[in-house]
C-alpha positions as CSV (number, residue, x, y, z in Angstrom):
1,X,76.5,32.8,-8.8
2,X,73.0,34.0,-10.2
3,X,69.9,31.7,-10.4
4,X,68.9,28.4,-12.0
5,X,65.7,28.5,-13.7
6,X,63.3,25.6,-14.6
7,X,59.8,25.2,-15.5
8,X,57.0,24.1,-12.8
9,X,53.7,22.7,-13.5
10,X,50.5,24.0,-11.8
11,X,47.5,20.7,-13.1
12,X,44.3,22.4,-12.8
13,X,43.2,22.8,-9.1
14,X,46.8,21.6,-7.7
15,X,47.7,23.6,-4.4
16,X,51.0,24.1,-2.6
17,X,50.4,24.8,0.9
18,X,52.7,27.4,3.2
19,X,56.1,26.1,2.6
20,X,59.1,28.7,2.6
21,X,62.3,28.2,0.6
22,X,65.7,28.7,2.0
23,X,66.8,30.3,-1.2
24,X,65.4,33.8,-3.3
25,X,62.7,32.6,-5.9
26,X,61.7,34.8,-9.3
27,X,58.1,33.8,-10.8
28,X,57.5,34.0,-14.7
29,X,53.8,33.0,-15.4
30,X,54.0,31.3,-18.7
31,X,50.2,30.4,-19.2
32,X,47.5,29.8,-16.9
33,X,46.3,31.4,-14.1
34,X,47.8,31.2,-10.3
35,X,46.7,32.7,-6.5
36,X,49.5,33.5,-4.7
37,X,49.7,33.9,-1.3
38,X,52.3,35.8,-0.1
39,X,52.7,36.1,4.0
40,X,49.2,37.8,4.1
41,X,49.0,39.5,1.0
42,X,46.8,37.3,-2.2
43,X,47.6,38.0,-5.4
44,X,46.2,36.5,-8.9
45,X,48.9,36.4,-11.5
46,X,48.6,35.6,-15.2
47,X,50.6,34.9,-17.8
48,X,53.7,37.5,-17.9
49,X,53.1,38.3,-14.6
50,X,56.5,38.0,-12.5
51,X,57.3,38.1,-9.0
52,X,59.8,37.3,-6.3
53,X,59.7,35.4,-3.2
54,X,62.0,36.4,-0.3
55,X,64.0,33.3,1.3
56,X,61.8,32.1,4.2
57,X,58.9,33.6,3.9
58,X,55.9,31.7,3.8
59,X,53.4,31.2,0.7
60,X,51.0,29.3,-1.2
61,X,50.4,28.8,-4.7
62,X,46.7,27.6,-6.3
63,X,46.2,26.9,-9.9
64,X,42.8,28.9,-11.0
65,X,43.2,27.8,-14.7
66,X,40.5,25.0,-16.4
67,X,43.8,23.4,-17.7
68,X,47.4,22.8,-16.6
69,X,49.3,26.1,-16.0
70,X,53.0,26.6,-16.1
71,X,55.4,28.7,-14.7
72,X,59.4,29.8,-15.0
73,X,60.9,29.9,-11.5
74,X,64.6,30.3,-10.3
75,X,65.9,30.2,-7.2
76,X,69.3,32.0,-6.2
């Protein structure tokens, strides 16, 4: 079926907290600056970094950036 894909924004200083998805997720950051923290590994992604997230495993996300940041995700 493949993946849908919208656009999430990150105001400065938001965090999401430890939540897993029940679905894949890929991570496009568009501009700004975002922690990740992925099971137990941190990672600092900028813009045209991309990742993926494995259904149900457990991460965080915290906006570094002065000003709103946003980011392409789709989940599967």
């Amino acid at each position: 079926m493949g993946y849908f894909f919208d656009i999430f924004i990150d105001p400065s200083d938001s965090v999401r907290n430890d939540f897993p998805y029940t679905t894949n997720e890929l991570v496009t950051v568009m501009n700004g600056k975002l922690e990740l923290i992925i099971g137990r590994e941190r990672i600092i992604a900028e813009p045209d970094d991309k990742g993926g997230l494995l259904k149900g495993v457990r991460h965080s996300v915290k906006s570094l950036s002065s000003a709103t940041a946003h980011r392409l995700y789709g989940h599967d």
